[in-house]
Wavefront OBJ file of the C-alpha trace (Angstrom):
o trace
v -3.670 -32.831 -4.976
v -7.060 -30.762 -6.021
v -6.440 -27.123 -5.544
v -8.693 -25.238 -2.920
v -8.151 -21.669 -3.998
v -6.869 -19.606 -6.587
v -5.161 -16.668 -5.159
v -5.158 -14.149 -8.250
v -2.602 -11.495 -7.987
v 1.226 -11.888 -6.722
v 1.727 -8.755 -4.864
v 1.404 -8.174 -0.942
v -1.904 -8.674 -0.627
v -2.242 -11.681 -2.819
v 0.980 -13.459 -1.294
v 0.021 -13.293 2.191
v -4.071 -14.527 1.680
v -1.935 -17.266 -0.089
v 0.591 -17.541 2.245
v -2.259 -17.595 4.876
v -4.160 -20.505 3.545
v -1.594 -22.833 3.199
v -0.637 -22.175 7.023
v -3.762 -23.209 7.916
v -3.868 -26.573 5.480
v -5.074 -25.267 2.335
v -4.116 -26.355 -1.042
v -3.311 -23.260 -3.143
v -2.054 -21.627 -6.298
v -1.081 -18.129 -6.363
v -1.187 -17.026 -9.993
v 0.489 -13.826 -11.606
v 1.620 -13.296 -15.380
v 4.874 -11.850 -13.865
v 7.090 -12.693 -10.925
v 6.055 -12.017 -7.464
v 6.057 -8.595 -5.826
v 6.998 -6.441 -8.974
v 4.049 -4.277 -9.601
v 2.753 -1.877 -6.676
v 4.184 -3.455 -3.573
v 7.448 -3.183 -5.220
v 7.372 0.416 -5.525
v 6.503 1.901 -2.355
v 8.276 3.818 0.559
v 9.318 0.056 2.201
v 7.586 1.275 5.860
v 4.807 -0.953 7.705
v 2.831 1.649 9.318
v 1.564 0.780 12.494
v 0.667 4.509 13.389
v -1.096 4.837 10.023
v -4.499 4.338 12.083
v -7.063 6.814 9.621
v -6.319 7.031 6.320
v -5.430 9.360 3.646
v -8.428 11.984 3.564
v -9.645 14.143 0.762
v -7.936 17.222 1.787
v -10.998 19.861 3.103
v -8.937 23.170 2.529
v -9.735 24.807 -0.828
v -6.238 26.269 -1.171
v -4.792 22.681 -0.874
v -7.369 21.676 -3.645
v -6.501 24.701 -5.903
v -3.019 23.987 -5.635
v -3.537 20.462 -7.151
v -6.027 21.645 -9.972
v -3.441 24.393 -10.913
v -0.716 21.635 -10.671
v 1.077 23.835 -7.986
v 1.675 20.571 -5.662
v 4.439 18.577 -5.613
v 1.859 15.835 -3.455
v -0.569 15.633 -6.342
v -1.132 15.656 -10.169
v -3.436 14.427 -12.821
v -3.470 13.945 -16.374
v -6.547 15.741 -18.471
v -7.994 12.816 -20.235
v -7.853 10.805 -17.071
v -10.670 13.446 -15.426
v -13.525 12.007 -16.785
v -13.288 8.460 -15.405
v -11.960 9.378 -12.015
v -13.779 13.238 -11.412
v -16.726 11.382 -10.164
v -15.039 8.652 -7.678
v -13.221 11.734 -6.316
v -16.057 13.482 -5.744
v -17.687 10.489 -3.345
v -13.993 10.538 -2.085
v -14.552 14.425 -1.120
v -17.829 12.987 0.797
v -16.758 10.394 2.134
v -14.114 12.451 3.473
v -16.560 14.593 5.452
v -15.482 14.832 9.367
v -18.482 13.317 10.236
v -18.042 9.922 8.503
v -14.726 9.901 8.294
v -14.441 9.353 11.916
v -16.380 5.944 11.541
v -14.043 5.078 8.239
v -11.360 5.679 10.685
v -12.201 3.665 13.511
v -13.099 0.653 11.013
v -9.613 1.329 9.477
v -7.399 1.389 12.620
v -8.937 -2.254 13.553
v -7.212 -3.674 10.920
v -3.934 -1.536 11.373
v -4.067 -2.549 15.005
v -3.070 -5.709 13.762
v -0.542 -4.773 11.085
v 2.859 -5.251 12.907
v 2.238 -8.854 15.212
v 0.613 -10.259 11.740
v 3.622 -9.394 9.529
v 6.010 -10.291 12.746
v 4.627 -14.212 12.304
v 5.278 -14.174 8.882
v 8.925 -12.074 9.067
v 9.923 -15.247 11.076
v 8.545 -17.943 9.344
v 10.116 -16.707 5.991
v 13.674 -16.025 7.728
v 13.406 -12.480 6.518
v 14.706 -10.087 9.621
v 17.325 -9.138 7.568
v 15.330 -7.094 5.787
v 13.785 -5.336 8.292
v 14.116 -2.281 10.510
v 12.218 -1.680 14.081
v 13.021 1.598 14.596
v 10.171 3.722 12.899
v 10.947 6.604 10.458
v 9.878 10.356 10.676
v 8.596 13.311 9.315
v 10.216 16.226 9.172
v 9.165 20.026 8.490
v 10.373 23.087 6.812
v 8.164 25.483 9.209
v 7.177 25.518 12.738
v 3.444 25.962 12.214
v 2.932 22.530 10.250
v 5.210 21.156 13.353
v 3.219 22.352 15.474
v -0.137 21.492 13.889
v 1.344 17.053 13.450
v 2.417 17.318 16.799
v -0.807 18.691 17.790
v -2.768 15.768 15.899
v 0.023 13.097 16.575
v -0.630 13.323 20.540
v -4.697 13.086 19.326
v -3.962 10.005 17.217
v -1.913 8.746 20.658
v -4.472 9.302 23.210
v -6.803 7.659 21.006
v -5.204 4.809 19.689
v -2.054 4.127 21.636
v 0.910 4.956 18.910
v 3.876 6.388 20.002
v 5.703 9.202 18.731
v 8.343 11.613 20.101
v 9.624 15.152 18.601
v 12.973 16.533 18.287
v 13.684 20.236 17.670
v 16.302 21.447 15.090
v 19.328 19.956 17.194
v 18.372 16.828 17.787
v 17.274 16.285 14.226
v 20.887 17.438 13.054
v 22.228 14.841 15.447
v 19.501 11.808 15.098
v 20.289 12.614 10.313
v 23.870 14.030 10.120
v 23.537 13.910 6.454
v 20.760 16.101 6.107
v 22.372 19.706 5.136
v 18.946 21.851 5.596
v 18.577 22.870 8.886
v 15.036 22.163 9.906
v 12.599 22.867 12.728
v 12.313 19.767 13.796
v 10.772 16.526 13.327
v 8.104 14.303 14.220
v 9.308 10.725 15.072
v 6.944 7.732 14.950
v 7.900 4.738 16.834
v 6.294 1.918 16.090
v 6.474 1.260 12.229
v 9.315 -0.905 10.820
v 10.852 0.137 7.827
v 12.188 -2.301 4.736
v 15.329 -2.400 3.237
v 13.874 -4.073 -0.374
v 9.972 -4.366 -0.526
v 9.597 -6.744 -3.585
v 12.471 -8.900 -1.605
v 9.806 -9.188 1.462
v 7.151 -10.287 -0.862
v 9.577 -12.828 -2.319
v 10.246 -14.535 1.130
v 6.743 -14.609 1.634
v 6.127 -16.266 -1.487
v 8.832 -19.058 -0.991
v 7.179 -19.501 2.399
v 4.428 -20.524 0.713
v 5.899 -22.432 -1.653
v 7.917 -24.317 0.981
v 4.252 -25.017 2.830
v 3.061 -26.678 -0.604
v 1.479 -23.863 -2.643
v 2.406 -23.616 -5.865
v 3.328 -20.466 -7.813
v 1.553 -20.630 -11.405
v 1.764 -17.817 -14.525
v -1.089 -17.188 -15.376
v -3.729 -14.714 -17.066
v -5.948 -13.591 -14.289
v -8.102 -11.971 -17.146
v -9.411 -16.110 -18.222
v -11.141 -16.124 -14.861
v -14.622 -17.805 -15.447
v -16.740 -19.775 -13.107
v -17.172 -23.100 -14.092
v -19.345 -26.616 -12.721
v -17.147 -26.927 -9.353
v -16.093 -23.425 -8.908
v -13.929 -21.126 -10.676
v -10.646 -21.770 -13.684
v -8.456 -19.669 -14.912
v -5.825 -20.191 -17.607
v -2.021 -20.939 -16.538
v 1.418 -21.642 -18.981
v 0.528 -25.599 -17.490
v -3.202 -25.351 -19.014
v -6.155 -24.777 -17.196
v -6.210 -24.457 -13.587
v -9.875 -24.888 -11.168
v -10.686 -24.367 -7.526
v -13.689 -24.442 -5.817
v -12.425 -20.931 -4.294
v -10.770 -17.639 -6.271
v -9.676 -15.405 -4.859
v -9.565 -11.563 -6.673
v -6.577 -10.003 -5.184
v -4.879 -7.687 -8.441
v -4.963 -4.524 -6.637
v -5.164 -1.773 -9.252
v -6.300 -3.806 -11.863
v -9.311 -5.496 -9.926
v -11.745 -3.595 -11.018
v -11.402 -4.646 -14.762
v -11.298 -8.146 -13.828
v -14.730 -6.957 -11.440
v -16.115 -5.388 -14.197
v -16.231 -8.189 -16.713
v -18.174 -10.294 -14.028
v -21.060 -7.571 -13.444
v -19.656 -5.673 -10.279
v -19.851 -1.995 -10.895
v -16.966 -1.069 -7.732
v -15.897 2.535 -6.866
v -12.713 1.893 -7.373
v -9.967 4.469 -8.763
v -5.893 4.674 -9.164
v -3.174 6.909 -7.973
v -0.292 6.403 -9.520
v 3.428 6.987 -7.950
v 7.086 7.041 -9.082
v 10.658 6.385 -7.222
v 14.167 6.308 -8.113
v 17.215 5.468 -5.879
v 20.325 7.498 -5.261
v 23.654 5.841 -4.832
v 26.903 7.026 -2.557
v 25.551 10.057 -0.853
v 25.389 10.181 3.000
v 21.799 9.102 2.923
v 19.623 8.627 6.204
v 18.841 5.995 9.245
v 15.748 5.654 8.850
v 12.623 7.210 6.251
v 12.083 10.564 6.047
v 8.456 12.186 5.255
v 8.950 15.777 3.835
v 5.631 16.635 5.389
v 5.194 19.932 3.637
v 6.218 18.443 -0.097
v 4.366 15.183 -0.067
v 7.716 13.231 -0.956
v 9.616 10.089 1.171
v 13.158 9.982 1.195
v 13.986 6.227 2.366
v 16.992 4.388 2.769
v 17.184 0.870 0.384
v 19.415 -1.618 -0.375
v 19.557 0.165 -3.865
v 20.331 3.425 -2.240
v 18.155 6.019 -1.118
v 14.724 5.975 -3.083
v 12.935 9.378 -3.540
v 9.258 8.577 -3.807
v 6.507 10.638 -5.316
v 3.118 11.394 -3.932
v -0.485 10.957 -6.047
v -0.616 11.246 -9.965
v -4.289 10.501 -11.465
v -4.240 8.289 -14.482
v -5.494 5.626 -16.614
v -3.463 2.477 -16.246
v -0.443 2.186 -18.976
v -0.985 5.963 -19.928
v 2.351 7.097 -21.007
v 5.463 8.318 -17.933
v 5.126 11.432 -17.140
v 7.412 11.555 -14.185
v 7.105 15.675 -13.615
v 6.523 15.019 -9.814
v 9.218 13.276 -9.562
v 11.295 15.870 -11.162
v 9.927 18.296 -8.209
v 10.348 15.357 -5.558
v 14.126 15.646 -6.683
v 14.791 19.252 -5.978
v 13.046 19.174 -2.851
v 14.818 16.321 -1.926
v 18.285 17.835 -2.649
v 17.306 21.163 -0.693
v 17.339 18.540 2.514
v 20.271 15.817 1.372
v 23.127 15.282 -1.430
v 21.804 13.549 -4.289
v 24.129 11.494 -6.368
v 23.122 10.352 -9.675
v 20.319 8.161 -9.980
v 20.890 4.328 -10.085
v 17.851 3.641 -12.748
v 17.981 5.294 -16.063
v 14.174 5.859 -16.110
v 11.592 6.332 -13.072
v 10.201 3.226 -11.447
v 6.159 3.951 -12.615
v 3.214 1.997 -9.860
v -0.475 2.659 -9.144
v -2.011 2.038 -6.211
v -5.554 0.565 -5.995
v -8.162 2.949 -3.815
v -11.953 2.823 -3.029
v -14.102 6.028 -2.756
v -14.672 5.516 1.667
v -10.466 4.483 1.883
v -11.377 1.072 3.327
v -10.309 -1.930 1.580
v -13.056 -4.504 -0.084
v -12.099 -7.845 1.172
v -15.120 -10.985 1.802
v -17.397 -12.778 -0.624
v -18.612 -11.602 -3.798
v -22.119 -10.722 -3.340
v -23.310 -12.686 -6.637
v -20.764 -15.578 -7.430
v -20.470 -18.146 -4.584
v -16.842 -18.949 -4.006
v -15.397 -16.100 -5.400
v -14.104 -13.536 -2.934
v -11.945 -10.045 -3.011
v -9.390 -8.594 -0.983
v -8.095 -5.203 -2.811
v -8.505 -1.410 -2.603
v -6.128 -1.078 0.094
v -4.770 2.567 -1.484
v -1.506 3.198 0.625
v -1.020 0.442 2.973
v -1.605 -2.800 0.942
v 2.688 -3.575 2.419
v 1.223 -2.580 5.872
v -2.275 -4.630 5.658
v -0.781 -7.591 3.367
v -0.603 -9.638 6.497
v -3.506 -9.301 8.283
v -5.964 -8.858 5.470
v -4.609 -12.305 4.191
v -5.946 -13.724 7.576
v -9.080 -12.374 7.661
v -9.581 -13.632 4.394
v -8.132 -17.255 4.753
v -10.341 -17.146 7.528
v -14.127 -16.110 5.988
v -13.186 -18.886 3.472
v -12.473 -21.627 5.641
v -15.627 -20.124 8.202
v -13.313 -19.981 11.262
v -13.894 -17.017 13.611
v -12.191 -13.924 12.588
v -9.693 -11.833 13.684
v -11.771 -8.513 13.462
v -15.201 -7.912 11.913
v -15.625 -7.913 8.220
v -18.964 -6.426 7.986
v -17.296 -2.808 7.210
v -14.815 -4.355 4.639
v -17.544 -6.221 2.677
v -18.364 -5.164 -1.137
v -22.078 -5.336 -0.343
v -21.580 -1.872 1.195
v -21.375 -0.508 -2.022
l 1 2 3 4 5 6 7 8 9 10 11 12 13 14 15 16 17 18 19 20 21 22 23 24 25 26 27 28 29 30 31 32 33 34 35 36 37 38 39 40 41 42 43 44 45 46 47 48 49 50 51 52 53 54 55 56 57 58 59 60 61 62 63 64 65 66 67 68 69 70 71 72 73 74 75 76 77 78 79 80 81 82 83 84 85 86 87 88 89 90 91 92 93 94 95 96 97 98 99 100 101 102 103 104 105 106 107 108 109 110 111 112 113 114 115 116 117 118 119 120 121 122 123 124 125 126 127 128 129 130 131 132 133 134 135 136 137 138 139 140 141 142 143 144 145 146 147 148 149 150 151 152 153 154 155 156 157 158 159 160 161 162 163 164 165 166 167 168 169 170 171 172 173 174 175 176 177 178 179 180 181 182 183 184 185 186 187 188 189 190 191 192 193 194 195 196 197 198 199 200 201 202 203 204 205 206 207 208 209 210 211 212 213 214 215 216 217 218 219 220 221 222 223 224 225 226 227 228 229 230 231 232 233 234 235 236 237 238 239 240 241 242 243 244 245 246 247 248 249 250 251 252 253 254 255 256 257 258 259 260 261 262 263 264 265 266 267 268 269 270 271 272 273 274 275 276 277 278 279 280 281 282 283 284 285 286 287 288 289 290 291 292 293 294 295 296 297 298 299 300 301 302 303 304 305 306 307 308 309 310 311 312 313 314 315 316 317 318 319 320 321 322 323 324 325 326 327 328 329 330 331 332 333 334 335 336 337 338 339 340 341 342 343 344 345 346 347 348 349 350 351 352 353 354 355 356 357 358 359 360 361 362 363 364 365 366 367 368 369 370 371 372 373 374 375 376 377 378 379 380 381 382 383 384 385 386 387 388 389 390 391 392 393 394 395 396 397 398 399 400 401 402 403 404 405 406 407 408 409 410 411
């Protein structure tokens, strides 16, 4: 059978606008030089955040911002050599970050969110993965009253606006809800409507052999070969070359090299991240946000992984996992620690865009080539439902939300 699309790039994102189009009849190939879900969606805290309605902001307080440059934050870090490249995409970050049109980011960002749990829900059943999966939402806790305060302050905001749930529990009820947390806090935020997952790179694997069982076929492949050609697009696979009338750029952090070679100048940037799990402690129910160190404690089927917050990088630059290291003793100031299951960090980067929207639709100068990627944080949360908006600008059904503010002709 011809192939309809290439679907280039095996991690969330990629697997479900994959995943997608062969639900609705497609014939696909989802191509990756490596197995599926082992890069960035592999890495991350394992939660599907349906209360993660605005996105991560460029902080606005100078002391916050002084505290990174000084490398005084355990939430962010950067390497020297990497300032050049990425100074000036932070900088239209820092604009774009500006109350005024942040609060029109923000409403085009919750849209998609909206969608983020009934999306994934279709596909958790169809792939016969509840196992994996936890409805019972994960929270945040804090080390003083006055950043309690100010969350539950803007959690009620985010509530009244957008309809997430949330409740707070003082010190007691905390101590009862995490019995193996030794610090006695304040208290802690809980949000109620995110699921949390027990192995993210498994989830991306049922999704995958979902699509596989639907007829798509899983190729290796060098996303790098991409060139258009007569009746679309080929790329170059271990079976030989493989063409589509569709491709479909979905490689997350490594997009915009791929981008680049084909004349698209994107504002595109990384963060890089690290984790590491911790076997036969008393661990926790459900996630845990240390809101005040920018570090997720979460419970996995590997034991409890301690993830790190932003490191600015080039891609491949050496480990240097010093957040981590700080992630570790503010994690054991809340919970034992046993020794860590992996002899060296776990090392991801996530894929961002300067206004923290994702670029998914057509490519503005290459008919039947389209992108879905910059989806910073949430590409596990938005896999779902930005594969369906996708599958469904190529096939020219009617969408599930707008495109328009997703569409890389905005930049």
């Amino acid at each position: 059978m011809p192939t309809d699309v290439l679907v280039l790039g095996a991690g969330m994102v990629g697997a479900c606008t994959a995943l997608q189009l062969a639900r609705r009849g497609h014939s696909v190939a989802l191509v990756d030089r490596q197995a599926p879900g082992r890069e960035t969606s592999y890495g991350n805290a394992g939660i599907i955040q349906r209360e993660a309605v605005e996105p991560y902001a460029f902080p606005r307080e100078w002391a916050t911002v002084l505290d990174v440059a000084l490398k005084r934050s355990v939430d962010a870090t950067y390497h020297l050599d990497a300032l050049p490249s990425v100074v000036p995409q932070l900088m239209r970050y820092w604009h774009e970050s500006a109350p005024g049109r942040y609060a029109a980011i923000a409403r085009d960002y919750s849209r998609l969110i909206e969608h983020c749990l009934s999306e994934h829900d279709a596909l958790i059943a169809e792939s016969n993965a509840a196992q994996l999966v936890r409805k019972e939402g994960y929270r945040v806790g804090f080390r003083t009253r006055a950043a309690m305060d100010a969350a539950a302050t803007n959690a009620a905001d985010l509530r009244d606006r957008y309809g997430v749930r949330f409740e707070l529990l003082d010190g007691d009820a905390l101590a009862r809800a995490e019995p193996g947390l030794h610090a006695r806090l304040p208290g802690a935020l809980h949000w109620l409507d995110p699921w949390s997952v027990s192995d993210p790179g498994a989830l991306v694997d049922r999704y995958v052999q979902r699509f596989i069982d639907l007829g798509g076929r899983l190729v290796q492949g060098d996303a790098a070969s991409l060139q258009p050609e007569a009746q679309g697009w080929q790329v170059r696979t271990t079976d030989g070359p493989l063409q589509a009338r569709h491709a479909v750029i979905a490689l997350g952090p490594w997009a915009g090299e791929l981008t680049a070679t084909l004349g698209y100048r994107l504002p595109l940037f990384v963060k890089r991240g690290y984790h590491r799990h911790y076997r036969g402690g008393p661990g926790l129910r459900v996630p845990l946000l240390d809101a005040e160190r920018g570090l997720v404690i979460a419970p996995m089927a590997a034991g409890l992984r301690v993830t790190t917050g932003a490191e600015f990088a080039r891609i491949g630059a050496p480990s240097t996992p010093v957040q981590l290291g700080q992630a570790e003793i503010a994690a054991r100031e809340l919970i034992d620690l046993p020794e860590p299951v992996e002899s060296v960090p776990w090392l991801g980067n996530r894929p961002c865009t300067v206004d923290m929207k994702p670029i998914m639709g057509p490519a503005p100068r290459h008919p039947g080539l389209w992108f879905n990627f910059g989806h910073s944080h949430q590409g596990f949360t938005l896999g779902p439902v930005s594969g369906r908006l996708l599958a469904e600008m190529i096939e020219g059904s009617q969408p599930l939300v707008d495109p328009a503010p997703y569409s890389p002709t905005r930049f």
